[in-house]
C-alpha positions as protocol buffer text, in pm:
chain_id: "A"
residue {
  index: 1
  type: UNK
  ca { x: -2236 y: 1372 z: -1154 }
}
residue {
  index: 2
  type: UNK
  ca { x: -1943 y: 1557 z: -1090 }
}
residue {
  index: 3
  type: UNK
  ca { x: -1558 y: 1432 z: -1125 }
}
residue {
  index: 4
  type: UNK
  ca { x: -1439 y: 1266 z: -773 }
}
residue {
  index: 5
  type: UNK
  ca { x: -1116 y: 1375 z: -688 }
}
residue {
  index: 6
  type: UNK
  ca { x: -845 y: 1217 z: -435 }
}
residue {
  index: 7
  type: UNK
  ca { x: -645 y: 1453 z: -212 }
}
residue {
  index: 8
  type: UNK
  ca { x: -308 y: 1279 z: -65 }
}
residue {
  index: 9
  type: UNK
  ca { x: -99 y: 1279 z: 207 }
}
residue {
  index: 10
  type: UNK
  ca { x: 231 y: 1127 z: 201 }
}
residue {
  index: 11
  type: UNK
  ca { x: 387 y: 925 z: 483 }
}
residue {
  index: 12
  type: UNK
  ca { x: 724 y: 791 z: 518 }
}
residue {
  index: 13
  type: UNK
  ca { x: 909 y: 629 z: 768 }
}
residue {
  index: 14
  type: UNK
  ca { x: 925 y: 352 z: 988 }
}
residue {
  index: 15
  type: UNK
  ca { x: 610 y: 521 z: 1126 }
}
residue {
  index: 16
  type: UNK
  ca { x: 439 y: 548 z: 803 }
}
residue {
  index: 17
  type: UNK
  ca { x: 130 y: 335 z: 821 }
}
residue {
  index: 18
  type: UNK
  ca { x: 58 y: 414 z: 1209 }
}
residue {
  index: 19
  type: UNK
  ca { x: 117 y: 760 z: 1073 }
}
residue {
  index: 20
  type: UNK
  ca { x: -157 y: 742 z: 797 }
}
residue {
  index: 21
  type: UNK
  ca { x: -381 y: 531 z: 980 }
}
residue {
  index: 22
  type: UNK
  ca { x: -458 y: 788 z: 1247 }
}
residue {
  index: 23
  type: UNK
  ca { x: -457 y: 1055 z: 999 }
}
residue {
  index: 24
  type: UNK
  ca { x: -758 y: 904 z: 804 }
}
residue {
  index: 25
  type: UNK
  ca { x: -924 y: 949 z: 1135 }
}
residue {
  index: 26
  type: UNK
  ca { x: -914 y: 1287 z: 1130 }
}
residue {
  index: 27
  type: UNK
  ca { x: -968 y: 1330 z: 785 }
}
residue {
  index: 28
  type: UNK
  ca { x: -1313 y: 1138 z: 861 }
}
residue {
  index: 29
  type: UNK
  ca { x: -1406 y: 1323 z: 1117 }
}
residue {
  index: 30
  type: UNK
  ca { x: -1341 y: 1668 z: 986 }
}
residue {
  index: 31
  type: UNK
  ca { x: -1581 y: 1541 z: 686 }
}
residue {
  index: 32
  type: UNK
  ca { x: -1833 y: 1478 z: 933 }
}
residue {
  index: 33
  type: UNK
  ca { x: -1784 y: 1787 z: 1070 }
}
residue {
  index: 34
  type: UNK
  ca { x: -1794 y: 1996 z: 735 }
}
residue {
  index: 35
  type: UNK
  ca { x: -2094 y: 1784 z: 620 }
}
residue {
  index: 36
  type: UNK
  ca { x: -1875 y: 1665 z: 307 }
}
residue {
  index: 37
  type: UNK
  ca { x: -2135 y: 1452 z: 113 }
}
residue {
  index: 38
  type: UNK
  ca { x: -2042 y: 1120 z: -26 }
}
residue {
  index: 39
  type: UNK
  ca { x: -1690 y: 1119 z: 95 }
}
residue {
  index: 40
  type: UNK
  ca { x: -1472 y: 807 z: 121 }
}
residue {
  index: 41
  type: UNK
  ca { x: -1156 y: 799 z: 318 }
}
residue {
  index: 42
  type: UNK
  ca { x: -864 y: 513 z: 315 }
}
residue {
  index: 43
  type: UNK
  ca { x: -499 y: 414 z: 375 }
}
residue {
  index: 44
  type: UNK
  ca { x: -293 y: 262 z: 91 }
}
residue {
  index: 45
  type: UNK
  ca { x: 89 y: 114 z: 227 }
}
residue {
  index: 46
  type: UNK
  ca { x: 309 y: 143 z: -81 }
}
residue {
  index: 47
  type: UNK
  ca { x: 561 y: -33 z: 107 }
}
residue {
  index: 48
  type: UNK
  ca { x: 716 y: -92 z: 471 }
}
residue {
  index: 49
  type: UNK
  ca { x: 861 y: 291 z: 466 }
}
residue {
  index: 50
  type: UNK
  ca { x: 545 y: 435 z: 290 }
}
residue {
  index: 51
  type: UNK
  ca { x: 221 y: 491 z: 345 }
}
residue {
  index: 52
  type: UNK
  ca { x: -85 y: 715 z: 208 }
}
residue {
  index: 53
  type: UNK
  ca { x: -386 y: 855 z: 402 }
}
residue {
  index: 54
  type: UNK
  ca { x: -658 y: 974 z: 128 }
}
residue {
  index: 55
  type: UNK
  ca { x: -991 y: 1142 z: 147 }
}
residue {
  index: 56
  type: UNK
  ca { x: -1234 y: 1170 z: -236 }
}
residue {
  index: 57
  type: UNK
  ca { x: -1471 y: 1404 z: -250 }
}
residue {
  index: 58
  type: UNK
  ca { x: -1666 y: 1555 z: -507 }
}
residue {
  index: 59
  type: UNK
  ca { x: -1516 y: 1849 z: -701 }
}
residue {
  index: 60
  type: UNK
  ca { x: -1731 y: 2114 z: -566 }
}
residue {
  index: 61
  type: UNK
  ca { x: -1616 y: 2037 z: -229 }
}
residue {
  index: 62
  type: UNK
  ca { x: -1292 y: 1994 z: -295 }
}
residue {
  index: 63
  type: UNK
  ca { x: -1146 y: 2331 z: -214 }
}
residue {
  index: 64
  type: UNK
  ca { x: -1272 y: 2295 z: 165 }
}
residue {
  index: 65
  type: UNK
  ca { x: -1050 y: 2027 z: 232 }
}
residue {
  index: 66
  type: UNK
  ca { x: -817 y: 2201 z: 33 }
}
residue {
  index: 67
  type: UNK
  ca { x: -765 y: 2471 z: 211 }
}
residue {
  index: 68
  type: UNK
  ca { x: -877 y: 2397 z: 598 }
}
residue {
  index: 69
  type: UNK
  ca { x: -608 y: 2022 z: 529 }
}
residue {
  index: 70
  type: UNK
  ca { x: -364 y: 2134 z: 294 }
}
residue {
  index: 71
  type: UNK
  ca { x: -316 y: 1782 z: 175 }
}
residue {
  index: 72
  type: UNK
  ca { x: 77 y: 1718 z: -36 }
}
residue {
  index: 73
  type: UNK
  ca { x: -144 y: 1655 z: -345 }
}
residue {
  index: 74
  type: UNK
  ca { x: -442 y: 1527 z: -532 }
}
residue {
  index: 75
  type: UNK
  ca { x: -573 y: 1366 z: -847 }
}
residue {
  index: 76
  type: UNK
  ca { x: -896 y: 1268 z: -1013 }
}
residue {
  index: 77
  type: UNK
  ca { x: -1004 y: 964 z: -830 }
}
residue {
  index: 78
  type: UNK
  ca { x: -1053 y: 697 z: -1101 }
}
């Protein structure tokens, strides 16, 4: 199996977990859309003023979300 790997988007903000909340619905549906396999989306809230919307994917398909999402950055999901 290949390595997962997490790509990030950073919130901040008084807005921040609204923010990343309706992000991860996006980021769900554009995997549905692209036919990502064995994808896992989620929100992490750091803290009241920060917030993280996340999608893992397999490396292979990690350059399509890449790319089409631009996300602020990424790391080998653990």
């Amino acid at each position: 199996m290949s390595d997962r790997i997490k790509l990030i988007w950073d919130f901040r903000g008084m807005a921040a977990k609204g923010t990343a909340l309706h992000h991860r619905i996006h980021l769900e549906e554009f995997a549905i859309k692209e036919g990502i396999r064995n994808h896992k989306t989620g929100v992490e809230n750091i803290n009241d003023m920060y917030s993280i919307a996340y999608i893992c994917v397999e490396e292979d398909q990690m350059p399509i979300v890449r790319d089409a999402l631009r996300p602020h950055r990424g790391e080998v999901d653990e």
